[in-house]
KOLMIDREN-152662 format. One record per residue (C-alpha): residue in one letter; x, y, z. Coordinates in Angstrom, 1 decimal, decimal comma. Example, Ala and Ser with C-alpha at 12.3 -4.5 7.8 and 13.67 -1.06 7.14 Angstrom:
BEGIN
- a:12,3:-4,5:7,8
- s:13,7:-1,1:7,1
END
This chain:
BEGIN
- x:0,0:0,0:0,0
- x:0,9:3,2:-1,0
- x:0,5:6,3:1,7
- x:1,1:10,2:1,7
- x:1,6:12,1:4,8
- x:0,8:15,9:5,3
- x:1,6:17,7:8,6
- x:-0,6:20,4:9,6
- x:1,4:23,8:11,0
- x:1,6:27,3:10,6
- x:4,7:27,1:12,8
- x:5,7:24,3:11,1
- x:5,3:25,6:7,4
- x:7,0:28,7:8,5
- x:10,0:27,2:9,5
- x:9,8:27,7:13,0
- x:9,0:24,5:14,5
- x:10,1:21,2:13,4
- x:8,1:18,6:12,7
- x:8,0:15,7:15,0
- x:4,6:13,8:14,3
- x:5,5:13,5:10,4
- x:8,4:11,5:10,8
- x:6,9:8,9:13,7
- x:4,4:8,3:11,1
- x:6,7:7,6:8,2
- x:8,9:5,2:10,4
- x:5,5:3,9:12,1
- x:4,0:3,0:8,7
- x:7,4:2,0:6,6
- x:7,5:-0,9:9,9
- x:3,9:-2,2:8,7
- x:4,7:-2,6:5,0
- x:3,8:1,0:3,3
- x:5,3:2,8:0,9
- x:5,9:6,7:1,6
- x:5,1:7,9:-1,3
- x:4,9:11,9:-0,7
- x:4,4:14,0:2,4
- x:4,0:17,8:3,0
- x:3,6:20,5:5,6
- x:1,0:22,9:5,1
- x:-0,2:25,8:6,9
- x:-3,6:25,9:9,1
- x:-5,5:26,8:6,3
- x:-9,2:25,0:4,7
- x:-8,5:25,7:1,0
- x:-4,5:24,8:0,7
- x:-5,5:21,3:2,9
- x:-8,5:20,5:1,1
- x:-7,0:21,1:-2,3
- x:-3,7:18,8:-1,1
- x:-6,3:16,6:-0,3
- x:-8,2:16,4:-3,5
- x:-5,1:16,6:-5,5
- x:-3,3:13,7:-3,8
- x:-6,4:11,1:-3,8
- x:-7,4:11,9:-7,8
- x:-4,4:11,4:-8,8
- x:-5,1:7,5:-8,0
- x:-1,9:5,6:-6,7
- x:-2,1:6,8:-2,7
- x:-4,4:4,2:-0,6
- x:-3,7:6,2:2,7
- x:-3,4:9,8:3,6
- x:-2,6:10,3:7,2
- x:-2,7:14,3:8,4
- x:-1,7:15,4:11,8
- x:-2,3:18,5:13,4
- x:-5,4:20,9:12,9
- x:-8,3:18,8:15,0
- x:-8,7:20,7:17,9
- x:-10,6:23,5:19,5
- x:-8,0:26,2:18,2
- x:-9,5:29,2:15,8
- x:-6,8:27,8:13,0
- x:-7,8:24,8:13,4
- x:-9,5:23,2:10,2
- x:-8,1:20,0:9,0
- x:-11,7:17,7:9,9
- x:-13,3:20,9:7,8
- x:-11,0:20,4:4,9
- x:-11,3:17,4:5,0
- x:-15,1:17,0:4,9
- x:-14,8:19,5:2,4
- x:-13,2:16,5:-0,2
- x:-14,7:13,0:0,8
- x:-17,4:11,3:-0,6
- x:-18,0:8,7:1,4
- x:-17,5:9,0:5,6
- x:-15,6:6,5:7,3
- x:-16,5:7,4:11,1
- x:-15,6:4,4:12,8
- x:-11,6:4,9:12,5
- x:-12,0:8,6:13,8
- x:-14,3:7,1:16,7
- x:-11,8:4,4:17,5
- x:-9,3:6,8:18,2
- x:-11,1:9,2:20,6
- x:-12,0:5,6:22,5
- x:-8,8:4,5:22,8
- x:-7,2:8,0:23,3
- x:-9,8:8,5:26,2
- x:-8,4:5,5:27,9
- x:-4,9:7,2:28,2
- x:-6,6:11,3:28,6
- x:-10,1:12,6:28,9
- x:-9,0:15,7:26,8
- x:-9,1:13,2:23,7
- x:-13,2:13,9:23,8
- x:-11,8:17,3:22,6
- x:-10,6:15,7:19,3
- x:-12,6:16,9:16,0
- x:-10,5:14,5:14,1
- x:-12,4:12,8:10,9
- x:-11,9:9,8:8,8
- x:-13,5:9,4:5,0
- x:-13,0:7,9:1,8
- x:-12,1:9,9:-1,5
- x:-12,0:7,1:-4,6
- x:-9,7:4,7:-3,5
- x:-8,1:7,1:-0,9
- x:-8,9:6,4:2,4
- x:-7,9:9,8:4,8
- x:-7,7:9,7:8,5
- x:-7,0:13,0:10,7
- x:-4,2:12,6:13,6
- x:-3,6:14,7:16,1
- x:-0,7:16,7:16,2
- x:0,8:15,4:19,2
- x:3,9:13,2:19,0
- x:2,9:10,8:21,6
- x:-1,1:10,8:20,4
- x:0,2:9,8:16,8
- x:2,2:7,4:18,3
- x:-0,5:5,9:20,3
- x:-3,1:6,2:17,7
- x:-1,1:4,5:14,9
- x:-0,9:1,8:17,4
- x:-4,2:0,7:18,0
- x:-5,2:1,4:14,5
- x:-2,5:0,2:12,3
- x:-3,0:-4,1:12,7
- x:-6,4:-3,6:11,0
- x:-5,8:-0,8:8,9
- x:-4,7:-2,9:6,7
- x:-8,0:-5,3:5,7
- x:-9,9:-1,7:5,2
- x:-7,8:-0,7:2,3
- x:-7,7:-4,3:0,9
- x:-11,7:-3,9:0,9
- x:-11,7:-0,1:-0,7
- x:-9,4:-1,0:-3,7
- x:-10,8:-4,5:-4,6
- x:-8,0:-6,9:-3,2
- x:-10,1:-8,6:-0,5
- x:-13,6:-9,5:-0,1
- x:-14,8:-10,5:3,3
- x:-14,9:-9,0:6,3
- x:-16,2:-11,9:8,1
- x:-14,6:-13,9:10,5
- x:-15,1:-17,5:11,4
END
């Protein structure tokens, strides 16, 4: 599987603050099997993430966008926005997943606004922008991460188990 990875920063896109949560998801997702095939860091703003967005999953070959930063309670922040901006079909469960784990380890995770869709054969899943809450999340998502995109582009069939 093929994945991009866009970090979410005005700080970060300015220069001033490196990024952090970018490159534990690259190494995080390179250890399950997945190709990096582009990532970015954008600024805190709706159009230039939902047109990265759009761009990214029309062009075909990326199975997995993964953004962090942006899904909080912050005036800037808009990534879930953007990102409902571009999907066509919502993939809540992921997103929901997250905040239940996440609340397990902090109650602020309710304060999440993170979302999870599916553009084509792109599926897109917000992080937060936290190190250690990308590093968590990615953990108790990642083992069955993989049978969702084998359903979306056509490679497996079932989701049953026996």
């Amino acid at each position: 599987m093929k994945a991009a990875i866009i970090t979410i920063s005005d700080s970060g896109y300015q220069g001033k603050r490196k990024d952090e949560s970018g490159p534990i998801i690259c190494d995080m997702l390179k250890n399950y099997g997945y190709e990096i095939i582009e990532t970015y860091i954008l600024p805190d703003d709706r159009t230039s993430i939902s047109e990265k967005l759009r761009e990214i999953a029309d062009k075909g070959d990326i199975n997995l966008i993964l953004t962090t930063g942006g899904t909080g309670f912050s005036e800037r922040d808009c990534t879930p926005e953007a990102t409902a901006d571009i999907m066509e079909k919502d993939a809540p469960g992921i997103a929901e997943a997250i905040r239940m784990h996440s609340m397990q380890i902090t109650k602020r995770a309710m304060l999440s606004r993170a979302k999870s869709v599916i553009r084509g054969k792109t599926l897109i899943i917000n992080l937060p922008g936290s190190p250690k809450a990308v590093r968590e999340s990615l953990e108790y998502i990642l083992s069955e991460l993989q049978h969702g995109l084998e359903i979306m582009v056509g490679t497996a069939s079932e989701c049953s188990r026996k």
